[in-house]
N, C-alpha and C positions, 0 to 999 in steps of 0.2 A: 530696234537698234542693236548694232553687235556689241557684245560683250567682250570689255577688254581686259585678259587676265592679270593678272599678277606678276611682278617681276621675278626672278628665279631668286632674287637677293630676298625680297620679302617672302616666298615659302620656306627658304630655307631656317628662316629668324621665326618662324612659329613654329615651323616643328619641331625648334630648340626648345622654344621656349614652353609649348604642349606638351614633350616630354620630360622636361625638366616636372611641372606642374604631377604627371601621373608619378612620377620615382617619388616626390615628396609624397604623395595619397597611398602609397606604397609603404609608407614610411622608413625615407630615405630622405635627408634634410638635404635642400639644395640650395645654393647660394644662387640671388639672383642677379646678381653682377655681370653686366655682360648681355641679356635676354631680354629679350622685347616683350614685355610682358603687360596684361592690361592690368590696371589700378585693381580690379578685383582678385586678377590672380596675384599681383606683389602682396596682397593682402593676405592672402592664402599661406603663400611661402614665408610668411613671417611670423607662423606659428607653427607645432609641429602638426601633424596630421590627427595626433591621436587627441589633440583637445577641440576638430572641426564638429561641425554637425553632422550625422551619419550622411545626410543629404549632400553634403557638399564632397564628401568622400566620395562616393558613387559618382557625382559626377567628375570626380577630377579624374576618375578610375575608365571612366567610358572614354574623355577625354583619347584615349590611344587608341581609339576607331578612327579619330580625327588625323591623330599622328599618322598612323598607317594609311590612312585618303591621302593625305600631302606628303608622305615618301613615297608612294606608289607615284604621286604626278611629278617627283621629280626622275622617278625612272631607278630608283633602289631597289625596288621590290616587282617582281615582274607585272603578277597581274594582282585583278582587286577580287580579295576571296568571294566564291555566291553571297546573296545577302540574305544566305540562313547561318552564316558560317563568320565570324569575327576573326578579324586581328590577332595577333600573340600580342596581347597589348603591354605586355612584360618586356617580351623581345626587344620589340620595335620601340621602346621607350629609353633602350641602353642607348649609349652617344652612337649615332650615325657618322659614316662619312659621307659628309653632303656638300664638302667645298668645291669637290670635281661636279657636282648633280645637274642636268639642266632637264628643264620642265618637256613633259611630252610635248606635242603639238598641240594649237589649240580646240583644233577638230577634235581630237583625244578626249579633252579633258572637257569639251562643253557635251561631250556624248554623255559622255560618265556623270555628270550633271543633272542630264534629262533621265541619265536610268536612275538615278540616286533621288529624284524627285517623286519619280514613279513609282517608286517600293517605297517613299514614304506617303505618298496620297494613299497608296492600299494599306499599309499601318494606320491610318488616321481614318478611312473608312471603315474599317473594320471596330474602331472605336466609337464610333458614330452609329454603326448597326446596333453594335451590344447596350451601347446607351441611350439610345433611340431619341438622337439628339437632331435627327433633320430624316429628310426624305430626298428623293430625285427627284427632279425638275425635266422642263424639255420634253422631250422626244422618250426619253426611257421612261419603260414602264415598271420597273424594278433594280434594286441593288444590283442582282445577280446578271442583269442584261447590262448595265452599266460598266459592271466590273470584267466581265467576255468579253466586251468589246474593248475596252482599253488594255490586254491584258495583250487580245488579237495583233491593234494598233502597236502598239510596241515591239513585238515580236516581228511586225511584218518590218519597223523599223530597224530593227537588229540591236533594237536596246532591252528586249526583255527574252529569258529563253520561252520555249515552248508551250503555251498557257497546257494547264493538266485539269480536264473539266472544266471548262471555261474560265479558270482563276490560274492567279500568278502562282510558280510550284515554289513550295517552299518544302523543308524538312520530308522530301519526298511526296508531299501530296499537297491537297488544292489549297490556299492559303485559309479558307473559310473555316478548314478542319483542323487548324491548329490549335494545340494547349494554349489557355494562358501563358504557360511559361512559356513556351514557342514563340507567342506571339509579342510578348514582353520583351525579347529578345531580338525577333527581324524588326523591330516597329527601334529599337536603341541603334542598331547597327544603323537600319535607315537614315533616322534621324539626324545621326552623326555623320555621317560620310555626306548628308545633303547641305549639310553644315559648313562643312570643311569646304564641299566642292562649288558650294555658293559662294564663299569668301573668296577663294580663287578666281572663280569667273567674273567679278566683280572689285574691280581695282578700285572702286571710287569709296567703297563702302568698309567703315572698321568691323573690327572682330566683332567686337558688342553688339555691333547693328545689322549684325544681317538678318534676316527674313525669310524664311524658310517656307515660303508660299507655295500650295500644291492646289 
């Protein structure tokens, strides 16, 4: 079934209200009057930042990977940086002007979907290697033959760049050879832009409910 995206009125009212949400984690008090906000985050904003749980900071702080998914698909920001490389989540968190903004096409934005998907199943394999929480199935006969070929497939689709040793390139080399901290980082960016670019593609579905299936 196609997926029907988002109305231009409804991204523009999250990535108000997602930016509001990071300036406060920033500690900047922000009135929520006005912003569409879900029950967790008014909960948020009605305390200052500095008395959250570190956990909820970070996340409200990652939150402007989401912000900059959703002004990129309204067409503010040109393109979506590599996903070895974040947002200015500072930046893009100051008031936009978004009232002129209308969303890319939908071709656009379910591409950017399927690449946002794909660099988080390689995040999320790569944590299932290290923790040797499953195996391959099928036809493959290893990780490394599974992850060549999807790496292939995507690129020959023109949603992933050039695999570098049979793995997606990240931080200049094969995703496999990444630090921790590296991979702590494509695996956040992932996550979040697949986030963002789900709740987009998916008009039926709230903020809280989306699914982030790979």
């Amino acid at each position: 079934m196609r997926r029907r995206p988002r109305s231009v009125k409804q991204v523009r009212a999250r990535a108000r209200a997602l930016a509001a949400l990071v300036r406060h984690a920033q500690g900047e008090p922000q009135d929520p009057a006005g912003l569409a906000l879900t029950p967790a985050e008014l909960e948020l904003l009605a305390s200052p930042a500095a008395v959250w749980p570190e956990q909820d900071v970070v996340d409200a702080t990652w939150r402007g990977e989401a912000v900059g998914t959703l002004v990129w698909a309204l067409g503010v920001v040109r393109d979506l940086p590599p996903y070895d490389r974040p947002f200015d989540h500072a930046a893009l968190a100051r008031p936009q002007r978004l009232d002129e903004s209308e969303l890319r096409p939908r071709e656009e934005l379910a591409e950017a979907r399927e690449a946002a998907k794909l660099w988080h199943w390689r995040a999320r394999t790569a944590v299932v290697q290290d923790e040797h929480l499953g195996g391959v199935s099928g036809t493959w006969q290893s990780f490394d033959q599974l992850i060549a070929a999807t790496a292939m497939k995507g690129h020959a689709r023109g949603l992933l760049p050039l695999p570098l040793r049979g793995d997606f390139p990240a931080f200049g080399k094969p995703y496999r050879s990444l630090s921790p901290k590296e991979r702590a980082l494509a695996h956040s960016i992932a996550a979040e832009r697949h986030y963002a670019l789900d709740w987009l593609c998916s008009s039926g579905v709230e903020w809280v409910d989306v699914r982030t299936d790979t």
